[in-house]
C-alpha positions in Angstrom: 123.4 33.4 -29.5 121.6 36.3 -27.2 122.8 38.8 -29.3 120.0 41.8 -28.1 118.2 42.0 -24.7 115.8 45.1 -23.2 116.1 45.2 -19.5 112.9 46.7 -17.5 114.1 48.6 -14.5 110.8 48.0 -12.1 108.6 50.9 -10.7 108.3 51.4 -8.0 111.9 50.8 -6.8 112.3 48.4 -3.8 113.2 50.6 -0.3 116.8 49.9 -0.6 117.5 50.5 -4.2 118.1 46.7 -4.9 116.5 46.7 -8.6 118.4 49.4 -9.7 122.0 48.0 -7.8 121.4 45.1 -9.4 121.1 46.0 -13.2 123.8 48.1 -13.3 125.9 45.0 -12.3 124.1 43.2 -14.8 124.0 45.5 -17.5 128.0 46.3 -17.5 128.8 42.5 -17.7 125.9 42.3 -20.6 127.6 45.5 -22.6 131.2 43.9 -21.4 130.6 40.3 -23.4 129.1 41.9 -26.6 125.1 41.9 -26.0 123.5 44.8 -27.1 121.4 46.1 -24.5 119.1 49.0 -24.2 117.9 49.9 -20.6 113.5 51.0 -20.2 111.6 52.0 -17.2 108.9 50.1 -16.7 105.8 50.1 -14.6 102.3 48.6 -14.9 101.7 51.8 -16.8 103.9 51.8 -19.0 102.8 49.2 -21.7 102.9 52.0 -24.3 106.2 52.8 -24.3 107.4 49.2 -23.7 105.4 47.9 -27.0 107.0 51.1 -28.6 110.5 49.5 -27.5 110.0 46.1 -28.3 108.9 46.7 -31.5 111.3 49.2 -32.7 114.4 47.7 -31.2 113.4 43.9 -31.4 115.2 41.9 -28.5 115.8 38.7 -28.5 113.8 39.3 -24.9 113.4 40.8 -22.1 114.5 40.8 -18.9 112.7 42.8 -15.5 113.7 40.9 -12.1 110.8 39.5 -10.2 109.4 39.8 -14.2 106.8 42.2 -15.5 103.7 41.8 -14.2 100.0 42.9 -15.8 97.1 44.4 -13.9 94.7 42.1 -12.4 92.8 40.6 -16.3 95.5 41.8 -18.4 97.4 39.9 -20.2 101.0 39.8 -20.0 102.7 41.8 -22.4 105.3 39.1 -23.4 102.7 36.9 -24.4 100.7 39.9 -26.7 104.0 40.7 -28.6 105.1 37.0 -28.6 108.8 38.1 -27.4 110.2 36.1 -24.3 110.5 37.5 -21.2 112.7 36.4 -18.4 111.8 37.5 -14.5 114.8 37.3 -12.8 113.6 36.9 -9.5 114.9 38.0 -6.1 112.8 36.5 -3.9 111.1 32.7 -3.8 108.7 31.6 -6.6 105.5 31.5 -3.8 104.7 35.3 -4.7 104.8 35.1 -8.6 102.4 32.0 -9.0 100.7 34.4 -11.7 103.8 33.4 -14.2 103.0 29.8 -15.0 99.9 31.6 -16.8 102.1 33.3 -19.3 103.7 31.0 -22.2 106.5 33.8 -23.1 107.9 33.9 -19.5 110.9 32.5 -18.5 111.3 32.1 -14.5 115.0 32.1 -12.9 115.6 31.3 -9.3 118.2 31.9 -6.8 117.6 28.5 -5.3 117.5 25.0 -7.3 114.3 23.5 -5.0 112.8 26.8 -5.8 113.3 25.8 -9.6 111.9 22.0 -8.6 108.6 24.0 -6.5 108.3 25.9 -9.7 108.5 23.2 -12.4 106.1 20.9 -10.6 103.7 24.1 -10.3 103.5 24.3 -14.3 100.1 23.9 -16.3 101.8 22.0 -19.4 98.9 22.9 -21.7 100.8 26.7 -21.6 103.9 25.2 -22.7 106.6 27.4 -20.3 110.1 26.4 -20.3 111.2 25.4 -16.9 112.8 27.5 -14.1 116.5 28.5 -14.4 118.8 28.0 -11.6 120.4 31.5 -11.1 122.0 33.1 -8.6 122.7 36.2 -7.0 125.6 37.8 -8.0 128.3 40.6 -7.3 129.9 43.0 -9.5 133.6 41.9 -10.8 135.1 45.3 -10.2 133.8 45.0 -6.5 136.7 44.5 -4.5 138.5 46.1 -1.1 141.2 44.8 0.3 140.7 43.2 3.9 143.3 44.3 5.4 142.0 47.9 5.3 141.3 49.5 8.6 137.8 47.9 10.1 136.2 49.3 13.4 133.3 47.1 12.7 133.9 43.9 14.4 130.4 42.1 13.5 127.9 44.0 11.6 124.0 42.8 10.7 121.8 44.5 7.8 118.4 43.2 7.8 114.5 44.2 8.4 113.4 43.3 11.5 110.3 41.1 11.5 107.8 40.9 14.5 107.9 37.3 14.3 106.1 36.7 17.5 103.4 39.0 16.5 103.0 37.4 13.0 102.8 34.3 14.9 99.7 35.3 16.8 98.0 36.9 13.4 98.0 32.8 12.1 95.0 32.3 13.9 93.0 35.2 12.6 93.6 34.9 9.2 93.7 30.8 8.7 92.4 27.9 10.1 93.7 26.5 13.4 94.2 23.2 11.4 96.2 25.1 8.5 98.1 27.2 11.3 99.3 23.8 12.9 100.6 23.2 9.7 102.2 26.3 9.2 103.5 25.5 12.4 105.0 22.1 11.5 106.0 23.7 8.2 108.6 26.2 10.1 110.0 23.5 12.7 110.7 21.2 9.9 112.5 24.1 8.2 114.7 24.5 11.0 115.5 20.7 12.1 116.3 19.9 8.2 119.3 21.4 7.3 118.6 21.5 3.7 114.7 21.5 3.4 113.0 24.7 1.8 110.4 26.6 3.8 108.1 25.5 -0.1 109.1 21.9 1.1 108.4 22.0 4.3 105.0 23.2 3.8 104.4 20.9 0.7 105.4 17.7 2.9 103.6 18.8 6.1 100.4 19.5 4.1 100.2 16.0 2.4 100.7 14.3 5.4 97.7 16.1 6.7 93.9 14.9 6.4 91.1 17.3 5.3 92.6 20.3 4.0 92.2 20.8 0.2 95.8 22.5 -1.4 93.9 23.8 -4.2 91.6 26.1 -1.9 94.5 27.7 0.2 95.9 31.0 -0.8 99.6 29.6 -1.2 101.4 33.2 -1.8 99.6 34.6 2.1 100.1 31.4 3.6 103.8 30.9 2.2 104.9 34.7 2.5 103.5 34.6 6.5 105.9 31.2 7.1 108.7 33.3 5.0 108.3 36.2 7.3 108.5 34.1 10.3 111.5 32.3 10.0 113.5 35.1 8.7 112.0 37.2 11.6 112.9 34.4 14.2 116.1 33.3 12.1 117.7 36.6 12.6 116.6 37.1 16.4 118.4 33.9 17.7 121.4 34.3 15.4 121.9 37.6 17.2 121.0 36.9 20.7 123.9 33.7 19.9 127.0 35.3 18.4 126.4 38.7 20.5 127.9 37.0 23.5 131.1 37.0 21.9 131.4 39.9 20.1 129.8 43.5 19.6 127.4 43.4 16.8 126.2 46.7 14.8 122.6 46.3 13.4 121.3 48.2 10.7 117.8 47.4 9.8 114.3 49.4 9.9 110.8 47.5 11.0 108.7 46.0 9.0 105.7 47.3 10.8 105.9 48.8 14.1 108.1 46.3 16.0 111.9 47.3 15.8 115.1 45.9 16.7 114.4 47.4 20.0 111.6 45.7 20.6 114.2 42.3 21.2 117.4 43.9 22.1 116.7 46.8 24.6 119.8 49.4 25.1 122.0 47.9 27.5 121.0 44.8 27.9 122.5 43.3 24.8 126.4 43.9 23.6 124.6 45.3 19.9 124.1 49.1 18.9 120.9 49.1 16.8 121.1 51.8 13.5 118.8 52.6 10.9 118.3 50.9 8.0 120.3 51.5 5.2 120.3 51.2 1.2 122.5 48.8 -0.7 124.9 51.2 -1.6 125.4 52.4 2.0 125.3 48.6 3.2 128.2 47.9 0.4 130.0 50.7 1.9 129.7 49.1 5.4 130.8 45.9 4.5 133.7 48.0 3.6 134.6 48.8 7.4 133.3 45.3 9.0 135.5 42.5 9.8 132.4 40.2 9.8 129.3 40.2 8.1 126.7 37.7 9.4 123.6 36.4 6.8 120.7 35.0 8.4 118.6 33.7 5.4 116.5 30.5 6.4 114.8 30.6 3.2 117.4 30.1 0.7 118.7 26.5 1.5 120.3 25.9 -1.6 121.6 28.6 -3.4 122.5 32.4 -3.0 122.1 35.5 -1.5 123.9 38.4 -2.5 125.4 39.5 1.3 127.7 36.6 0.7 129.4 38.3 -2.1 129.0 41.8 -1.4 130.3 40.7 1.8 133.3 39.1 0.7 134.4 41.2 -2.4 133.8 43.9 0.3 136.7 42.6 2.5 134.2 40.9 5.1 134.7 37.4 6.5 131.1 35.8 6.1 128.8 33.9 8.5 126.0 32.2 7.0 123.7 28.8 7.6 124.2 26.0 6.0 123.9 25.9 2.6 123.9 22.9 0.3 125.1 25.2 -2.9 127.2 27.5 -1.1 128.8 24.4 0.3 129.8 23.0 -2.6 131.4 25.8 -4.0 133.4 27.6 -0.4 135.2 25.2 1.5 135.3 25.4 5.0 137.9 28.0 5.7 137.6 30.0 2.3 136.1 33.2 3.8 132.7 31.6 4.7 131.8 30.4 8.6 128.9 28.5 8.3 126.5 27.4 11.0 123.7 24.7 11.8 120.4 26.1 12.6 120.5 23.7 15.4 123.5 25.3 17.0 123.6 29.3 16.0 126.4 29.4 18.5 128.7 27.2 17.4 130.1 29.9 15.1 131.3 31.8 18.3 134.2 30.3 18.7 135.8 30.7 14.7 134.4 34.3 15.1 136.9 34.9 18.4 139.5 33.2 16.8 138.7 35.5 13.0 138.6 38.8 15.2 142.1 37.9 17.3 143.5 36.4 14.5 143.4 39.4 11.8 145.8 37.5 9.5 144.0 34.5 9.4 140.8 36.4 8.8 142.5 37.8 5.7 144.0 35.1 4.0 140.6 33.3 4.6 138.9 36.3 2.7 140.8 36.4 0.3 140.4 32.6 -0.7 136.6 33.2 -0.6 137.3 36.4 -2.9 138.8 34.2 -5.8 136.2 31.9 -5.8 133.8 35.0 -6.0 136.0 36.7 -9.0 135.7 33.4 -10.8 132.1 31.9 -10.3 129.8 34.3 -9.2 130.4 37.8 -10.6 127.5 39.3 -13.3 129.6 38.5 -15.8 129.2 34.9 -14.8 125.7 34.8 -14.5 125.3 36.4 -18.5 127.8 33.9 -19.9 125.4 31.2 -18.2 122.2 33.1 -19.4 124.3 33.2 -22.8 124.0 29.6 -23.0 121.1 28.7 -21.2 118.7 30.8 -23.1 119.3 30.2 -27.0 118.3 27.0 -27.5 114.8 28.3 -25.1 114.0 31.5 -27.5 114.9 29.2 -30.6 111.8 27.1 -29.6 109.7 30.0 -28.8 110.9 31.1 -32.6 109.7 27.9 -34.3 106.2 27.5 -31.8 105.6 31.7 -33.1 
């Protein structure tokens, strides 16, 4: 039983205060079920301190999400002091190839073919365990009522990515026959419902002749195709459902290009804000009647908007999803949309918005299933089973 566990708050913190949002969700529901848990800050230059930690507190592990990462011909510190760690990441398995190097790290994912990418991926002479399915949660005492007063009618929180412009950089910084594939790799994302941007790639590159996997810079190549259809994703999402209803956007650039740059002032029914944190997104949830979640990368499991959104008071409009499917029914506080047909979501977002007691009960359906599947405290009871019989083995191999 995970009776002790060190949890690494990262450093530097992301811009919108995810890390730290995060663990105190996850730490509560840690302290709530009985694990004693100490809290570190921790940065690549920090090893002192963490060593000083580890060895006078001795966890069962450690826990950092998007993991703990040495400098460039270190090794990882897990591995030195022979005490697990697991990276809970946030974001797909592409940009933490580094991991299948270390023996003592334990991977999580938010999406189950981004566990499959990262299990084939593994070198078995370092003898990792494989990739735990893990999504994002919400904390349990998150909840608002929705039928609290809303002037929001739509709202949209997300960086706005010069997709275009990233398009154009393809050709500069690969080959024109690994940019056709890139190419293929973001269609195929988009006509397969349930295909990963990973797969996609993977698939599009085999079936190619005369380009060599082993000599491609997988994290650039798969970061630019993430970029783009998230950048795209959330254009045409916006340019479908804001013919039906005013939507407030609240999102910074990622470089230079800005919401602006797609929906000039007047000629789109949006008002375009600046970005925000996650606590100040959590507190506009609060006044939204529906949250929209374009997230093309994560085909089969979770992003935490879903949640937020619904414990928040928020009706939900996402893409298909194969996970979130099999957990919301249609109707249980979640609108979800082909990437075929953006716009067919229009017409149940009229319906939501001149129907506010429909919109509620619907919400608060989608809240129970949130209070009783995907809270923190659900995702330690599953790490509270999951991981045992993993450090046990790490025990006996030590």
């Amino acid at each position: 039983m995970l009776k002790k566990i060190l949890l690494i708050v990262p450093s530097p913190e992301s811009r919108f205060r995810l890390y730290r949002y995060f663990f105190q969700g996850m730490i509560d529901s840690f302290r709530r079920l009985g694990v004693d848990c100490r809290v570190v800050e921790g940065d690549n230059g920090s090893a002192i301190q963490l060593y000083r930690e580890v060895i006078i507190n001795q966890p069962d592990c450690t826990l950092c999400f998007n993991g703990f990462i040495p400098e460039e011909g270190e090794n990882f510190l897990c591995d030195e002091l022979e005490v697990p760690h697991i990276a809970f990441l946030l974001d797909p398995p592409t940009r933490f190839l580094t991991m299948l190097k270390s023996k003592h790290t334990i991977v999580t994912c938010m999406d189950r073919s981004f566990c499959a990418f990262y299990n084939a991926m593994q070198v078995p002479e370092v003898g990792q365990a494989g990739a735990l399915f893990m999504p994002h949660a919400v904390s349990r005492d998150l909840h608002i009522r929705p039928d609290t007063e809303r002037p929001i009618d739509v709202l949209f929180m997300a960086t706005c990515y010069d997709f275009e412009g990233e398009r154009k950089l393809w050709e500069k910084r690969y080959s024109s026959q690994v940019a056709a594939i890139m190419e293929k790799a973001c269609e195929m994302t988009f006509q397969e419902p349930y295909t990963s941007f990973i797969e996609a790639f993977t698939r599009t590159l085999k079936a190619s002749k005369g380009v060599d996997p082993k000599q491609l810079d997988w994290r650039s190549i798969c970061y630019d195709i993430e970029t783009y259809i998230k950048g795209y994703d959330r254009v045409k999402l916006i340019e479908a459902v804001q013919k039906v209803a005013h939507v407030h956007i609240y999102g910074s650039p990622q470089r230079e290009c800005g919401w602006e740059t797609y929906f000039p002032q007047n000629a789109y029914n949006v008002t375009i804000h600046d970005g925000v944190s996650m606590e100040e997104s959590g507190e506009l949830m609060k006044r939204a009647k529906v949250v929209l979640n374009s997230c093309p990368t994560v085909k089969d499991g979770t992003h935490e908007r879903i949640f937020m959104g619904l414990a928040s008071g928020a009706l939900v409009c996402t893409s298909e999803n194969r996970y979130l499917q099999e957990q919301f029914k249609e109707g249980d506080g979640i609108i979800f949309f082909p990437f075929a047909d953006r716009a067919c979501c229009n017409e149940k977002i009229e319906r939501y918005l001149k129907d506010e007691a429909a919109r509620v009960e619907a919400v608060n359906r989608g809240f129970t299933i949130v209070q009783q599947n995907h809270t923190w405290d659900s995702r330690v009871k599953s790490l509270q089973t999951l991981l045992p019989p993993i450090l046990e083995r790490f025990i006996e191999s030590n």
